[in-house]
N, C-alpha and C positions, 0 to 999 in steps of 0.2 A: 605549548602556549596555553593561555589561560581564554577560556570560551563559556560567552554565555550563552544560553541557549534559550529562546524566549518562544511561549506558545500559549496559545488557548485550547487547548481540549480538555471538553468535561467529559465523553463515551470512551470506556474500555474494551478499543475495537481494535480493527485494522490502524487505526489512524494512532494508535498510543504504542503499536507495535515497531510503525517506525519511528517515533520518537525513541522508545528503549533501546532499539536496537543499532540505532545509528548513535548515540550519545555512547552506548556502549563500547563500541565502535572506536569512537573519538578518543576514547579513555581508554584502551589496548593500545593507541597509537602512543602513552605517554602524557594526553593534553589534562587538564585539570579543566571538566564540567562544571558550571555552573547553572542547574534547572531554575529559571522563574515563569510560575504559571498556577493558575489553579491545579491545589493541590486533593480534591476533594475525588479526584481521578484515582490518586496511587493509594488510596484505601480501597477502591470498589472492587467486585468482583470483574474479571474478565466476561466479558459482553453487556457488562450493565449499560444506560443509558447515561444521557445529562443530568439526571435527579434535578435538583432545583430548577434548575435553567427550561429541561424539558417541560416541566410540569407551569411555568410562563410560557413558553412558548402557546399553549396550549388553551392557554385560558385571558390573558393580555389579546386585548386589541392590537392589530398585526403592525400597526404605525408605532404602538408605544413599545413592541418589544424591539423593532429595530432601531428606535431614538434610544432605549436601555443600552443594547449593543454598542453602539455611539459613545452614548455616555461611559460604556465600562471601559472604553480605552480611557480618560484619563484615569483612572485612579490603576489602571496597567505601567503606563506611563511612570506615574509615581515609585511603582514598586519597580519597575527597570530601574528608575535610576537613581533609588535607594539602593537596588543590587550591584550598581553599576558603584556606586562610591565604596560600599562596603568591599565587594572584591579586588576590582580592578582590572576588570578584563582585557586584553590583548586587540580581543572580536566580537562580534555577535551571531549570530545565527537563529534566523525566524521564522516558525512554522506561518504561513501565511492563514488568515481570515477573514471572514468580508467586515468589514465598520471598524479591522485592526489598525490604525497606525503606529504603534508604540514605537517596534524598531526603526521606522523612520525619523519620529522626533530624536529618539536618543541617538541617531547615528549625526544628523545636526549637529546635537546640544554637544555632543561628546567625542565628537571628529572618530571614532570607531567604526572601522568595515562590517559593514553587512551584508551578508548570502539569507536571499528570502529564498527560502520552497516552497513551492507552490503545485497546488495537488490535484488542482481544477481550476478554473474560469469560474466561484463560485455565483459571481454577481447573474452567470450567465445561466450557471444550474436554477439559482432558486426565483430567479424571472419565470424561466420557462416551467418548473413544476410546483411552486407553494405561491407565484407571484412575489412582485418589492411595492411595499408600502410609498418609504421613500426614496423613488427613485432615482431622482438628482445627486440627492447624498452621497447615496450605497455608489454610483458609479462615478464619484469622484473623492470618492475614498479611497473606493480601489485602487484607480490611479494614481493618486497619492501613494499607496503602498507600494506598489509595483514600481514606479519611478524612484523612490526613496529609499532604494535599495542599489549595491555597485555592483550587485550580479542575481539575476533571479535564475533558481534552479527547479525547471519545471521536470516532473518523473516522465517523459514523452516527448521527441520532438515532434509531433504532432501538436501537443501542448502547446511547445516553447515555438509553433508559428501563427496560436493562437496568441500569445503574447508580442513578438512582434508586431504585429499587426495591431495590436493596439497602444502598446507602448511606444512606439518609432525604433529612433536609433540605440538610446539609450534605456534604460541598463541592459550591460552585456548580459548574454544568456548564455547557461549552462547546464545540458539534458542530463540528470541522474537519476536513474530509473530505479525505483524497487530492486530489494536485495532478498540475499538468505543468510543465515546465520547457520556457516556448516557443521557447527560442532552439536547444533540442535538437530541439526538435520544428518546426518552423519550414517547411520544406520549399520548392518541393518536390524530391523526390529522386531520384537518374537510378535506376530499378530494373531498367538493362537489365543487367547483369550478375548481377544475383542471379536476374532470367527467366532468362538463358540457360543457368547452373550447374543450375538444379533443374527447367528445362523445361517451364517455368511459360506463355509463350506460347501464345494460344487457349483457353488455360483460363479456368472460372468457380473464382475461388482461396478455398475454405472457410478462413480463416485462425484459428488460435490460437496463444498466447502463451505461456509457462509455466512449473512444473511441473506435467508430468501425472498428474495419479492417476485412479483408477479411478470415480470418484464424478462426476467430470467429465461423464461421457455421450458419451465420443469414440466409443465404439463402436457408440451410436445413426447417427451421423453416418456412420461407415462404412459399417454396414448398410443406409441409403439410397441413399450409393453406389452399393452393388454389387447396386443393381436398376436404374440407370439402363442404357440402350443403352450398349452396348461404345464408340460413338461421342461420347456425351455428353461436355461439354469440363468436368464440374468434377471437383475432386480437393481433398484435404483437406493443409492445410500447416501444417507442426506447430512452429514457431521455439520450441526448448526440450528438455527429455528430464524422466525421469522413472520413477516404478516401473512406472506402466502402460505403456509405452512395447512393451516386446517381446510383452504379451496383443494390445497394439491390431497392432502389426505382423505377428504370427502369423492374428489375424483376416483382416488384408487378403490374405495369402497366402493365407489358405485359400478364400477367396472367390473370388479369379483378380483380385483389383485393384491390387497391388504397388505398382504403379507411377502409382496415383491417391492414394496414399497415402505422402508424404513428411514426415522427421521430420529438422530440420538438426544436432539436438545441441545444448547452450549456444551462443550467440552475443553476438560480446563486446556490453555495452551502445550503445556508439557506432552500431554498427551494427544497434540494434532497429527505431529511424527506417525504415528502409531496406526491411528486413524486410514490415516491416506495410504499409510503401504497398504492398508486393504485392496487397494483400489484396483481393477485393471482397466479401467476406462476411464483416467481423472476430465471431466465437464468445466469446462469454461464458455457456457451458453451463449454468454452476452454478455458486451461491455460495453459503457460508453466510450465515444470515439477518441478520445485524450488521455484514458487512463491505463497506469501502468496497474493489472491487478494481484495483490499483495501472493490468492493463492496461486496464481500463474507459476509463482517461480516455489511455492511449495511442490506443488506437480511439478516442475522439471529438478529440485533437489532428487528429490525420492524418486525419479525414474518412473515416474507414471505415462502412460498411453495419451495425450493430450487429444480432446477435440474441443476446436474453439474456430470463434468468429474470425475470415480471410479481410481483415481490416487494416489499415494502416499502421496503427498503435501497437497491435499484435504482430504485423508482421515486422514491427524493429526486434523482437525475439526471436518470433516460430519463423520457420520452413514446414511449408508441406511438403507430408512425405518423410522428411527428416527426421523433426523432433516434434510433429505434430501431425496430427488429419486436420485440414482448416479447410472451412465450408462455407457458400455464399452468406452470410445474412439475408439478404434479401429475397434469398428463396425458403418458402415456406415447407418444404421436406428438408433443406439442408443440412439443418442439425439431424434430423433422424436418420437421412441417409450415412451422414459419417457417421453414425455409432454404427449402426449395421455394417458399414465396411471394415471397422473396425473388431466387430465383438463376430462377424464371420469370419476373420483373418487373423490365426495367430499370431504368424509369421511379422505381420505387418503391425502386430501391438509389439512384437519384442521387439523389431525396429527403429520405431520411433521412439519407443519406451529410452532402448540405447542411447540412441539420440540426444533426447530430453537430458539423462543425467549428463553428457557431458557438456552441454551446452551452459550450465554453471561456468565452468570450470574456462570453456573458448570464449565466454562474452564477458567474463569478472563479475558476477552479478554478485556479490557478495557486499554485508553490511560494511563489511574490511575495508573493500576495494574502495566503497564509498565515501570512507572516511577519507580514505588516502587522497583521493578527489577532493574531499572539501578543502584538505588540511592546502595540497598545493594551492590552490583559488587563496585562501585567507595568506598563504606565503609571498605568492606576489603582490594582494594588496596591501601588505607590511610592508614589501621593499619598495613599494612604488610612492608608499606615505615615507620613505626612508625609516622607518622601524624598524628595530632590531629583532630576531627571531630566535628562541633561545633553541638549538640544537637541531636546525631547520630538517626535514626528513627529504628524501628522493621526492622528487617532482611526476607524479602520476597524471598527465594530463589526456590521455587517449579517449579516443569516444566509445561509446556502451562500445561498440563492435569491434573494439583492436584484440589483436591475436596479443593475450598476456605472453607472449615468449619475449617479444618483441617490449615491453614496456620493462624501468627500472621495478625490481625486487626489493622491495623495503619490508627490511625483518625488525615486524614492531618490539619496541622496548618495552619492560615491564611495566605491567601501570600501575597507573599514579595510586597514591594513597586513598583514604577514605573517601567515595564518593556520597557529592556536596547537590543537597535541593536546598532553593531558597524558597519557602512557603510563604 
């Protein structure tokens, strides 16, 4: 089928990863993408910011860059459904944003199924940490987005009962959680070079992923460090940068651990694979309570040692014990003490370590899997509009947790021809 794909991101982050990765996805299965959206993304480097947008953000009075926001949907609006006449799509598909409605007018104007994703409550993040100018607006915008949608797909049912709860009965909801891409992740990978640059050898490698902020807990992590013996082989490995970056780095200096404490900078994507097989302790510190996190399932591709927060959202993934050490939040040793259980116990890092990789493979976590997910959703909203489907695929409808033995085997077709962005 023919699918457009409509989104606002200006950061080359986590968040353009699952656009690439799921449109990619879509287009293994056969369907013919169509990207409209700022195009000023797919130049930048990996981990750039919003360029223009951040630098208003920054300097704009806080009322006129969200009436901006506002206003950028229509002339969004306009370019959907200039793309919408030009191609002819089948569907839509929209990353969701707070002051967005686009894919709602054009699913009106243009009687076209739409699947929103949705990746946070954002009305509900940027209340609680930058504050809303305009508040009335922004949360009856949202609701507009959310309602104007025949199926929202939040990455969390944790999420998707935030959504409930303020949407009512309608739209249906559908939980599709963060993927991997196994042919990136595949392995496994020579890491003697990236040992030998950061001198990583002999060591027990505390690894994390990122951007770092302050909320994370890195400096929990540090502080245990710097009570182990001077001899001790672990050190904490930081692949990413960030605002906390120079607190945590000035911490380690003033501790005397410098040098147990390395941080590489952005590193390009290709080479994150690479990175993380360093790891034998992959860190998932903290997360907020709705999110599915992108490097969570990096760490269980690559077979890493997991410790992360015993939360609802994590626990539709991990097991402790299993495929992970998960630790109160709320207790203030917790993270420390699972690394120590951890980085003391071989036995019990090759275990979970086990774990973790196959747990890809028991819960589908793959960009694939996702696709196949969306494509069934957009299948019966075609048949339910009586719409024809040209070459329909197996019906993948299981939730994150069904045993792939048990669901249809859809062996995707070649894909499509040259893929198509509309700028």
């Amino acid at each position: 089928m023919k699918i457009l794909y409509h989104h606002r991101i200006r950061s080359k982050d986590g968040q353009y990863v699952h656009l690439e990765e799921l449109v990619g996805a879509l287009r293994a299965l056969g369907h013919e993408v169509l990207v409209v959206g700022p195009n000023a993304v797919d130049s930048a480097e990996f981990g750039a910011d919003a360029g223009m947008v951040a630098w208003l953000k920054r300097r704009l009075p806080q009322w006129l860059y969200e009436l901006a926001e506002w206003a950028y949907g229509f002339h969004a609006y306009r370019r959907l459904a200039h793309a919408i006449h030009a191609f002819s799509p089948d569907v839509m598909y929209e990353r969701y944003n707070l002051f967005s409605t686009a894919g709602g007018k054009a699913r009106r104007r243009f009687g076209l199924p739409l699947l929103l994703e949705v990746n946070a409550p954002i009305y509900d993040e940027r209340k609680k940490f930058d504050g809303i100018a305009l508040d009335g607006l922004a949360r009856a915008v949202e609701l507009e987005a959310w309602r104007g949608a025949d199926f929202l797909l939040p990455v969390t049912a944790v999420l998707g009962s935030i959504l409930r709860e303020k949407v009512g009965a309608a739209p249906r909801i559908e939980v599709i959680p963060n993927g991997i891409n196994l042919e990136h992740f595949a392995g496994p990978f020579d890491t003697a070079a990236v040992r030998e640059r950061w001198k990583l050898d002999g060591r027990i490698v505390l690894g994390f992923t990122g951007f770092v902020r302050d909320w994370h807990g890195l400096d929990r992590v540090i502080s245990a460090i710097a009570k182990d013996e001077p001899e001790h082989p672990r050190m904490l490995f930081v692949i990413g940068d960030g605002p906390a970056r120079s607190a945590l780095e000035a911490q380690a200096e003033a501790l005397g651990i410098a040098s147990r404490v390395v941080f590489t900078g952005v590193v390009p994507r290709e080479e994150i694979p690479v990175y993380v097989s360093t790891f034998d302790i992959a860190l998932q510190p903290a997360v907020v309570s709705y999110a599915s996190p992108l490097k969570l399932f990096e760490y269980l591709a690559l077979g890493r040692a997991i410790v992360a927060p015993n939360q609802p959202n994590i626990c539709e993934v991990l097991r402790d014990g299993e495929n992970a050490v998960l630790f109160d939040p709320d207790d203030p040793e917790g993270l420390t003490n699972a690394i120590e259980q951890l980085s003391s116990d071989a036995s019990l890092r090759a275990r979970v370590a086990l774990g973790a990789h196959q747990t890809i493979a028991e819960q589908g976590l793959t960009w694939s899997r996702n696709a196949e997910r969306v494509t069934a959703l957009f299948e019966d909203l075609l048949h339910r509009n009586g719409q024809p489907v040209n070459e329909p695929l197996p019906r993948v409808r299981e939730a994150p947790h069904a045993d792939p033995a048990t669901s249809d085997e859809v062996a995707a077709p070649a894909p499509a021809g040259e893929q198509r962005k509309f700028a």
